[in-house]
Short mmCIF file of the C-alpha atoms (twelve columns), coordinates in Angstrom:
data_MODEL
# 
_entry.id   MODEL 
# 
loop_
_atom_site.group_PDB 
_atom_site.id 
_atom_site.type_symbol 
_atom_site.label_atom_id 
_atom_site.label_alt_id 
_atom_site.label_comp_id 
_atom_site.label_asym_id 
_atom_site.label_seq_id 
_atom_site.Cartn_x 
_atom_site.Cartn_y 
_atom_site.Cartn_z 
_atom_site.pdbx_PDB_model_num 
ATOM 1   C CA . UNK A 1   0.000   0.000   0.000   1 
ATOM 2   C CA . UNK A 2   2.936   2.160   -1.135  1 
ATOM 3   C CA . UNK A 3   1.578   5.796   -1.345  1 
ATOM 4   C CA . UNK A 4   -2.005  5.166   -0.937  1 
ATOM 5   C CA . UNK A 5   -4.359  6.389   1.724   1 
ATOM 6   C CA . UNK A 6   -7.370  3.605   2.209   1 
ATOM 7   C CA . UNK A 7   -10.978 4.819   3.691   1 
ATOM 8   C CA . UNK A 8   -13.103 2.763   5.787   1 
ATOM 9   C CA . UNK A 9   -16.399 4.306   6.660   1 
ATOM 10  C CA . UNK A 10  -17.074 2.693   10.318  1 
ATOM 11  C CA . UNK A 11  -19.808 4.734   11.268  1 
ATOM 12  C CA . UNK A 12  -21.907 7.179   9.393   1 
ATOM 13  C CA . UNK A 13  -24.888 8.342   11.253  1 
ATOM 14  C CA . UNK A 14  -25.689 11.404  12.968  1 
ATOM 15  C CA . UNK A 15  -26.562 11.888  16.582  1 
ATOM 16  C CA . UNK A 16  -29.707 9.803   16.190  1 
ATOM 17  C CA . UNK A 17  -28.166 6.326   14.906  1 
ATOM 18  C CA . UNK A 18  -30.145 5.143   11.631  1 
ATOM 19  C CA . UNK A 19  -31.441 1.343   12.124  1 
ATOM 20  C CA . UNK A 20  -28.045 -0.744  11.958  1 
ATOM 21  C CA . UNK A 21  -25.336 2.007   12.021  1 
ATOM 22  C CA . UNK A 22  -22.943 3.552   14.035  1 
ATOM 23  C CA . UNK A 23  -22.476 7.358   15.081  1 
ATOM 24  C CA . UNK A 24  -19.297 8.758   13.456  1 
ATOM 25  C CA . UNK A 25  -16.192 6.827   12.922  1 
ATOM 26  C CA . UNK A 26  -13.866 6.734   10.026  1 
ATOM 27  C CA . UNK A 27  -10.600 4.345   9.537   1 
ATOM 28  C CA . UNK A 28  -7.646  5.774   7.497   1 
ATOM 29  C CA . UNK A 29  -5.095  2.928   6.694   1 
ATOM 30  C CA . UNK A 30  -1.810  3.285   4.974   1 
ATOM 31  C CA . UNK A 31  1.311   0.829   4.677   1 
ATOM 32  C CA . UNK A 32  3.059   1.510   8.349   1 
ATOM 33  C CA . UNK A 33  -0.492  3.146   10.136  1 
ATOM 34  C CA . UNK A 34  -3.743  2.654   11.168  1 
ATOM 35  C CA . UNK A 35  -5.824  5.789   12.429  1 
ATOM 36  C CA . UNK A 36  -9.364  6.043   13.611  1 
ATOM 37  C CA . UNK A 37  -10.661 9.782   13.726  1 
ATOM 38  C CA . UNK A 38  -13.796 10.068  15.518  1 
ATOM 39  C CA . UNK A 39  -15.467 6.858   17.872  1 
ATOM 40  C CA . UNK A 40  -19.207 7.883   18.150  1 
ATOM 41  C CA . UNK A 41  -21.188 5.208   19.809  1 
ATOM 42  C CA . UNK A 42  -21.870 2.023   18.018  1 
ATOM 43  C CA . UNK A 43  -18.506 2.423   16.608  1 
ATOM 44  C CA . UNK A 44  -16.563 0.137   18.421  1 
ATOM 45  C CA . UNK A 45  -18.943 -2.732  17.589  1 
ATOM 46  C CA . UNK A 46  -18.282 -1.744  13.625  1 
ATOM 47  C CA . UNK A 47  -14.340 -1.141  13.656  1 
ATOM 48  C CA . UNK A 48  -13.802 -4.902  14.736  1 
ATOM 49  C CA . UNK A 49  -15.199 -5.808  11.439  1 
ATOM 50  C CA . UNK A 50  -12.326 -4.128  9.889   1 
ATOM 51  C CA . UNK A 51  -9.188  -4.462  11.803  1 
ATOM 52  C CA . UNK A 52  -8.722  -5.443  15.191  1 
ATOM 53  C CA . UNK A 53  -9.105  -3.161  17.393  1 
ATOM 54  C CA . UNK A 54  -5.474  -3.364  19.166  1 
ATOM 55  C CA . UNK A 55  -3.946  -2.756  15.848  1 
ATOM 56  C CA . UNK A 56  -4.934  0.764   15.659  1 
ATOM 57  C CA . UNK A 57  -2.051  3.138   15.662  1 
ATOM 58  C CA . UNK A 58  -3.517  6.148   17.238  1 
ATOM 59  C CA . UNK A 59  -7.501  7.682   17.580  1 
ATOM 60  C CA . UNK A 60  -8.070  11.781  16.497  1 
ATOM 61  C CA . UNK A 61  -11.113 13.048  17.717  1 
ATOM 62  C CA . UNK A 62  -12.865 16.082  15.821  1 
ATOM 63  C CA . UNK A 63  -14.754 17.415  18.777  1 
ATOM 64  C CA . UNK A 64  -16.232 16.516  21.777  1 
ATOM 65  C CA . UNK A 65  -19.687 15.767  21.406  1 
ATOM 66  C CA . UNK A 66  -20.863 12.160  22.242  1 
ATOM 67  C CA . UNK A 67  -21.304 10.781  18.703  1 
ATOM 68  C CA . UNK A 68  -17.879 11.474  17.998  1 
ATOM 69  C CA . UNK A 69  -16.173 10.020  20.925  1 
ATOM 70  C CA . UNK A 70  -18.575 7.460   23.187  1 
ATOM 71  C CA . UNK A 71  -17.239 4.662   22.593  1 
ATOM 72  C CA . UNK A 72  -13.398 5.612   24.053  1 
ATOM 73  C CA . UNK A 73  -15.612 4.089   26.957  1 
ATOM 74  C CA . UNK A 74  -16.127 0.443   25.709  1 
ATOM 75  C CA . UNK A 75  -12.511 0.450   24.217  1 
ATOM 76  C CA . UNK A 76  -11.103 1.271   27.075  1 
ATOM 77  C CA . UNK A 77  -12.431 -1.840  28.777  1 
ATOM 78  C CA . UNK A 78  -11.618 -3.720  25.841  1 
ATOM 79  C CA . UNK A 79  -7.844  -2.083  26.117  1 
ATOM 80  C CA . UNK A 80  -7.399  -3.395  29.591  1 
ATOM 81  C CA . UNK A 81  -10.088 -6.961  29.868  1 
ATOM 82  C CA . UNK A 82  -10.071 -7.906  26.112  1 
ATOM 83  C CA . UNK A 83  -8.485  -11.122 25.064  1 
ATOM 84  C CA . UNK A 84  -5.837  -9.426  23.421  1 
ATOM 85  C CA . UNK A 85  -4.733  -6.167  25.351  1 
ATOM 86  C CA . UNK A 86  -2.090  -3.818  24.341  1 
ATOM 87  C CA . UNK A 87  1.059   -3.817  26.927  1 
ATOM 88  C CA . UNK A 88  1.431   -0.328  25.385  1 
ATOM 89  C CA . UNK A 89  -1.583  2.726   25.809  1 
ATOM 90  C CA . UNK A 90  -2.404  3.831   22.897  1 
ATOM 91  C CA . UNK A 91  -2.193  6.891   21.596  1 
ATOM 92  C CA . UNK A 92  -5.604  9.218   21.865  1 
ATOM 93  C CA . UNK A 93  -5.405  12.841  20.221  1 
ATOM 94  C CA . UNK A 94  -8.131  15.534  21.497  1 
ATOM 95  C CA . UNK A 95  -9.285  18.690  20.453  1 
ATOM 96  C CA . UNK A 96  -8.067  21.508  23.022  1 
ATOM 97  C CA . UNK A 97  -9.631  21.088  26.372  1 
ATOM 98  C CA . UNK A 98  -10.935 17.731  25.274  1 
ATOM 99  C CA . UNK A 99  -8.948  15.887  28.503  1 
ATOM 100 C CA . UNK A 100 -10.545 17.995  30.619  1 
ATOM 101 C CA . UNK A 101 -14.249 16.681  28.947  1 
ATOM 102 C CA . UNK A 102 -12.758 12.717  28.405  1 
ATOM 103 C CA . UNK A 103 -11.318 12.991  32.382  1 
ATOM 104 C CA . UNK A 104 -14.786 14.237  34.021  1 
ATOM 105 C CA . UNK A 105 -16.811 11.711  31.624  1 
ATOM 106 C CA . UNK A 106 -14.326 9.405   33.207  1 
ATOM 107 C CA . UNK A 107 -14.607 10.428  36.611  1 
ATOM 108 C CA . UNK A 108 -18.464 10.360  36.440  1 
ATOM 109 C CA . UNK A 109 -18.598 6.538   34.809  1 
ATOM 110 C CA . UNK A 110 -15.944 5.007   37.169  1 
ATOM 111 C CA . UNK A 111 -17.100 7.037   40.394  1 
ATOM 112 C CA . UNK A 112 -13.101 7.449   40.870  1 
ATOM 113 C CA . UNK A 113 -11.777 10.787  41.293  1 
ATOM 114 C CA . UNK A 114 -7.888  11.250  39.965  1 
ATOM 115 C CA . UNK A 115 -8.170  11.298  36.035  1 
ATOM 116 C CA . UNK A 116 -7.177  7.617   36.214  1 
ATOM 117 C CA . UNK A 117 -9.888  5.827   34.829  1 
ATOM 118 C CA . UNK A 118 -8.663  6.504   30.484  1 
ATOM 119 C CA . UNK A 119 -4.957  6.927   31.621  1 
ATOM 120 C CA . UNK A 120 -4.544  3.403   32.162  1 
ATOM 121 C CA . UNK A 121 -5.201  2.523   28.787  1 
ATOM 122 C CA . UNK A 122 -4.610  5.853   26.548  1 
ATOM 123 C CA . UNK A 123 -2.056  8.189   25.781  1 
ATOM 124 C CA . UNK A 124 -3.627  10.881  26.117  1 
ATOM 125 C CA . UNK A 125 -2.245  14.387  24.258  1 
ATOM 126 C CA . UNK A 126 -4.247  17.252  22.836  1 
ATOM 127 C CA . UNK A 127 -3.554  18.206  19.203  1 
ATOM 128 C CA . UNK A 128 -2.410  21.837  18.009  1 
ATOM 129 C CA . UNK A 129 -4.599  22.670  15.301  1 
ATOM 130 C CA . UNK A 130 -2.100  25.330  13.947  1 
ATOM 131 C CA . UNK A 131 0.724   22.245  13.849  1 
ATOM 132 C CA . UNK A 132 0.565   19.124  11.361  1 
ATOM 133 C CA . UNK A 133 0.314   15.843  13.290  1 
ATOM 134 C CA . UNK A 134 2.377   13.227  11.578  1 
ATOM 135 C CA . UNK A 135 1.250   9.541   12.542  1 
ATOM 136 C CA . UNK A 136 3.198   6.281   10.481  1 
ATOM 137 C CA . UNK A 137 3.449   8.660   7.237   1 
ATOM 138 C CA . UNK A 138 -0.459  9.686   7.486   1 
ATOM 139 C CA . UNK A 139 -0.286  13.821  7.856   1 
ATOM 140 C CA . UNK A 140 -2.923  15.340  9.117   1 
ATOM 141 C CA . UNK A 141 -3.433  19.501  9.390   1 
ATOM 142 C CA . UNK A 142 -6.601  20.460  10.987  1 
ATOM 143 C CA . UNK A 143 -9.194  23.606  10.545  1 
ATOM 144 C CA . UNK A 144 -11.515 24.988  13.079  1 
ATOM 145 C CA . UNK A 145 -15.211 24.518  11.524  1 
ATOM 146 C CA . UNK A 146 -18.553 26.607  12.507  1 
ATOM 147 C CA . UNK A 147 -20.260 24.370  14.620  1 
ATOM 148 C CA . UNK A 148 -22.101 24.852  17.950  1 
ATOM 149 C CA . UNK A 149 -19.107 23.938  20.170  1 
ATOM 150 C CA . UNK A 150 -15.662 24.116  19.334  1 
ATOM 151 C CA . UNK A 151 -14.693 21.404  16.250  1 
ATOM 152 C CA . UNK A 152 -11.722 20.986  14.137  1 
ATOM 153 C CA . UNK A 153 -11.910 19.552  9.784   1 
ATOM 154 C CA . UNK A 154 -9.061  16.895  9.192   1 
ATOM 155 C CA . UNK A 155 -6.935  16.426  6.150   1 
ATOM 156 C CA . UNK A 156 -5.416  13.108  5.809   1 
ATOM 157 C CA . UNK A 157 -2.369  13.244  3.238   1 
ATOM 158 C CA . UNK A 158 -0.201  9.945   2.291   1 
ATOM 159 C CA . UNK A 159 2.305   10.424  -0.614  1 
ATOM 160 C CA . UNK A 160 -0.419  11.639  -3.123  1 
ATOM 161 C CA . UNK A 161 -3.226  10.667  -1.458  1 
ATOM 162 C CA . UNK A 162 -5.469  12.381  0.382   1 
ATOM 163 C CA . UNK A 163 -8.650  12.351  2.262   1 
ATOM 164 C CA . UNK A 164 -10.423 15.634  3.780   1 
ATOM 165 C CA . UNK A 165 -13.323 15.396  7.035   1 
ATOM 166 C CA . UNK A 166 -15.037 18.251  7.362   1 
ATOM 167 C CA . UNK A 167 -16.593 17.022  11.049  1 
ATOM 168 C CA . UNK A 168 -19.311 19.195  12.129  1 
ATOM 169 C CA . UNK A 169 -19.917 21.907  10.317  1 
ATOM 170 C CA . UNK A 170 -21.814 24.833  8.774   1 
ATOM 171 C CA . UNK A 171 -20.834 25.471  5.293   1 
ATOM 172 C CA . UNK A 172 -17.573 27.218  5.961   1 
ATOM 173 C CA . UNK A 173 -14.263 28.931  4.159   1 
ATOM 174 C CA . UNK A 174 -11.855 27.187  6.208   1 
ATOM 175 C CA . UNK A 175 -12.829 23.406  5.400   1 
ATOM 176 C CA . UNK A 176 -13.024 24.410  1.817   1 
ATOM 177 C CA . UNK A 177 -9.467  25.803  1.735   1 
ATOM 178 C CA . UNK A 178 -8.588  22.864  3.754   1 
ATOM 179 C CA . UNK A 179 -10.497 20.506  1.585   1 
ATOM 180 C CA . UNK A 180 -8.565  22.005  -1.785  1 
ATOM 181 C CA . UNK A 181 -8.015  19.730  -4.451  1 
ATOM 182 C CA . UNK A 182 -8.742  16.754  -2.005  1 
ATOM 183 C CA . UNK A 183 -9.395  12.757  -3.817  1 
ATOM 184 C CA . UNK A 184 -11.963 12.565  -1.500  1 
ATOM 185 C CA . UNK A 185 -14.087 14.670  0.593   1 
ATOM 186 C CA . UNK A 186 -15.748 12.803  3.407   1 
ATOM 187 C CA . UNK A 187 -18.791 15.979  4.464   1 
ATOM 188 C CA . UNK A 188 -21.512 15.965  6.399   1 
ATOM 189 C CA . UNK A 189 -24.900 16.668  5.521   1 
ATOM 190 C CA . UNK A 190 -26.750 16.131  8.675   1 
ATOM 191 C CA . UNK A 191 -29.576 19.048  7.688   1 
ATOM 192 C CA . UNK A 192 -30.266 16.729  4.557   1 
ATOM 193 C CA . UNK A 193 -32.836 18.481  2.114   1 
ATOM 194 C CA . UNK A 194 -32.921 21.640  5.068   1 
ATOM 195 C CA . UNK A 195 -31.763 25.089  4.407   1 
ATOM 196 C CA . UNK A 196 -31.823 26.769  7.631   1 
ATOM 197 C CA . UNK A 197 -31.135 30.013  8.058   1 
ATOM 198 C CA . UNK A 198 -29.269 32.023  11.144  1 
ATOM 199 C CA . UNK A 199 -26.673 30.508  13.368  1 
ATOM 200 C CA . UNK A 200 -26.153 26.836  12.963  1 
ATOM 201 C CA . UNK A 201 -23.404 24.054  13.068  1 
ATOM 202 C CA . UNK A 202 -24.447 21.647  10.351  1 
ATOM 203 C CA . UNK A 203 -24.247 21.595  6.164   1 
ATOM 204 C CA . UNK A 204 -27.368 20.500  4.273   1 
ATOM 205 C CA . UNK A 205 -26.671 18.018  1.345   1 
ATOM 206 C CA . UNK A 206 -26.356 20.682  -0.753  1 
ATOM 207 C CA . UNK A 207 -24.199 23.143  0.377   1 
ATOM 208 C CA . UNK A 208 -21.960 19.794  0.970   1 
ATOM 209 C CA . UNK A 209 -21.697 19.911  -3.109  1 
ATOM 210 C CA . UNK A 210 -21.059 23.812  -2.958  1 
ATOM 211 C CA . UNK A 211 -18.518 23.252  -0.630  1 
ATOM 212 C CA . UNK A 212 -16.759 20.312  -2.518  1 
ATOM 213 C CA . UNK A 213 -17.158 22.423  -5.705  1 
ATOM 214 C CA . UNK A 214 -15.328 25.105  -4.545  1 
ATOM 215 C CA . UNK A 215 -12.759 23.556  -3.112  1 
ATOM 216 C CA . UNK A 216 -12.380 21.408  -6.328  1 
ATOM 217 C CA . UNK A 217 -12.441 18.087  -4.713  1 
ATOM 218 C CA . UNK A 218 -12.214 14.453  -7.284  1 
ATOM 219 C CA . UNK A 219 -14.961 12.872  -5.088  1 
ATOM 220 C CA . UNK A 220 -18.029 14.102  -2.437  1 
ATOM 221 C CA . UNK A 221 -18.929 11.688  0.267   1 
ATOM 222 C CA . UNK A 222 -22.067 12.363  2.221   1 
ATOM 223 C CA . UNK A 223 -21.961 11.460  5.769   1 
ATOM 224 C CA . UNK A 224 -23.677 12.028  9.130   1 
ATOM 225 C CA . UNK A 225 -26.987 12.188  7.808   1 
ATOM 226 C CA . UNK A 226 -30.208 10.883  9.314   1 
ATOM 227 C CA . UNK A 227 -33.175 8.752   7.504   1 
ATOM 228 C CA . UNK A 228 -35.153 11.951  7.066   1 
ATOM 229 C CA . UNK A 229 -34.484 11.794  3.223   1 
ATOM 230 C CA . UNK A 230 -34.186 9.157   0.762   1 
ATOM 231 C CA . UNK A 231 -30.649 8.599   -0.438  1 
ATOM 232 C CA . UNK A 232 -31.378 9.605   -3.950  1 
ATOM 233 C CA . UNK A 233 -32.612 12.620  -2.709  1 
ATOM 234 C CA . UNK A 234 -29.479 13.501  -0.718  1 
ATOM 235 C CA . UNK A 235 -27.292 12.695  -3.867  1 
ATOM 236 C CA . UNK A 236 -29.445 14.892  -6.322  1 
ATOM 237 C CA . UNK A 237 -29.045 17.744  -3.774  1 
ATOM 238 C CA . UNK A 238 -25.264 17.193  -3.962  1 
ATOM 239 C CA . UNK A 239 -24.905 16.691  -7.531  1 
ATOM 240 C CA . UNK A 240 -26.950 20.180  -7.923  1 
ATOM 241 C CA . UNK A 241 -23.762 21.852  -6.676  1 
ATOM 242 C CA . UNK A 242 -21.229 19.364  -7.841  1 
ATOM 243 C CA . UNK A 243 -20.414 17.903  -10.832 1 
ATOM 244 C CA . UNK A 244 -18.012 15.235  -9.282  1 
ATOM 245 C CA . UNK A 245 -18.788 11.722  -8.444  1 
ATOM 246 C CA . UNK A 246 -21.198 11.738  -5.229  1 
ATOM 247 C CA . UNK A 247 -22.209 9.141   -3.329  1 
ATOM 248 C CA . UNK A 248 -23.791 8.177   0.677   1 
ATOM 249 C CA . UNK A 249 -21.113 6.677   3.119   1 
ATOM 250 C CA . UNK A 250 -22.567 3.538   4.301   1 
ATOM 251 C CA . UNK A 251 -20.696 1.591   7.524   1 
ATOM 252 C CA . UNK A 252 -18.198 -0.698  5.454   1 
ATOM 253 C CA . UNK A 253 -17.208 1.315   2.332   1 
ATOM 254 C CA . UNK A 254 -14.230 1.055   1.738   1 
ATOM 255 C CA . UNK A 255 -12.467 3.316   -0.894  1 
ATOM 256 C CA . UNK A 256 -8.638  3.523   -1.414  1 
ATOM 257 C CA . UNK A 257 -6.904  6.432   -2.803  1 
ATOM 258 C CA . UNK A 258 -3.587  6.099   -4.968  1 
ATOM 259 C CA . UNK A 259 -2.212  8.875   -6.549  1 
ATOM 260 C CA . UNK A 260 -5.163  10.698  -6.557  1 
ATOM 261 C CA . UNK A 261 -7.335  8.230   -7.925  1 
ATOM 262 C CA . UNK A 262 -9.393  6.244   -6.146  1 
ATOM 263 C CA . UNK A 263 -10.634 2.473   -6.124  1 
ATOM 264 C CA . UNK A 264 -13.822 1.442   -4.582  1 
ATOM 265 C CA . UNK A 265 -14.587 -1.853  -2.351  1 
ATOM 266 C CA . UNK A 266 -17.021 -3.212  0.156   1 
ATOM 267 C CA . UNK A 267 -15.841 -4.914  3.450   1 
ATOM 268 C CA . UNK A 268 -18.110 -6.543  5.589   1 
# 
């Protein structure tokens, strides 16, 4: 896997889990790394049909709202019971202030004061979002998005190969410019056929596509959106904006990015 960047879409739903899917969780794979950004709830369950869950090189989390990191609480008891634990913690990257969150949640689930409940089994480090993070040869540089608390885009770059998140977001300069020339952009478009006016932190399916058409992305990926709208519906929205290829992350694709160009698959 020389120089390629490989996608696996763990979870895909929004807060409110569609029937048989996970909240947000994506798996970026390239030859010497393995890295998980975002562990919404349900997740966990998903990623072990992928890889095993020990074998992950490091977890990024966008934000801290629950969908996006929950299940750091079932991994952590597989980290330490499972029948395969790590002898090393692995590493965990948060947004700024996210310890502080991940130690109360913590605190409150364990009834233990101290912090010690994750640090047994994580690494635990907040990310500069103003610094690239470099894990195994996967880059990733980071963009603060408009969303109701505070949330950060990822860009995932391997050789030639990458993959932009845009997390939560509004439709917003900074994950456009972030998303720029991008194989694939993995957006959300949890406000589905919606146009809602006024102060908000989600995109609708169609200012997704305006946002992948400006920033002149190969491929649009919808994501974190509910059953509110039929999937054709969501597409057509995109495709209204964006002439690119557009299609629904579903838990399990599985796209792989070489060069720029990318291959699609189905795991299961």
């Amino acid at each position: 896997m020389n120089d390629a960047l490989r996608l696996r879409v763990v979870g895909s739903s929004p807060a409110m889990p569609r029937p048989g899917s996970a909240c947000s969780s994506y798996l970026l794979q390239a030859k010497a790394a393995a890295v998980v950004l975002d562990l919404g709830n349900g997740a966990l369950a998903k990623l072990q049909l992928a890889t095993g869950y020990t074998q992950v090189d490091a977890i990024v989390i966008s934000h801290m709202h629950p969908d996006h990191f929950f299940d750091l609480v079932p991994l952590r008891y597989g980290l330490k019971y499972g029948p395969a634990p790590r002898t090393q913690p692995l590493p965990l990257w948060l947004p700024p202030n996210g310890m502080e969150k991940l130690i109360e949640l913590g605190e409150y689930v364990s009834g233990d004061r101290g912090g010690q409940f994750f640090d047994e089994v994580y690494s635990m480090r907040e990310y500069d979002p103003d610094q690239p993070l470099t894990i195994g040869g996967i880059r990733l540089r980071f963009r603060l998005t408009r969303h109701f608390i505070t949330a950060f885009a990822i860009r995932a770059e391997c050789g030639g190969a990458s993959i932009t998140y845009s997390a939560d977001t509004a439709p917003c300069d900074a994950v456009v410019e972030l998303a720029g020339g991008s194989s694939i952009f993995l957006c959300e478009a949890a406000l589905g056929l919606d146009m809602e006016e006024g102060e908000r932190g989600h995109s609708s399916a169609e200012e997704a596509g305006e946002m992948a058409r400006r920033a002149g992305v190969a491929r649009l990926v919808l994501t974190h959106y509910s059953t509110a709208y039929s999937p054709d519906a969501l597409v057509a929205a995109a495709k209204h904006r964006f002439s690119g290829p557009v299609e629904l992350a579903i838990d399990g694709l599985d796209l792989t990015v070489i060069s720029g160009n990318e291959t699609p698959a189905q795991w299961t």
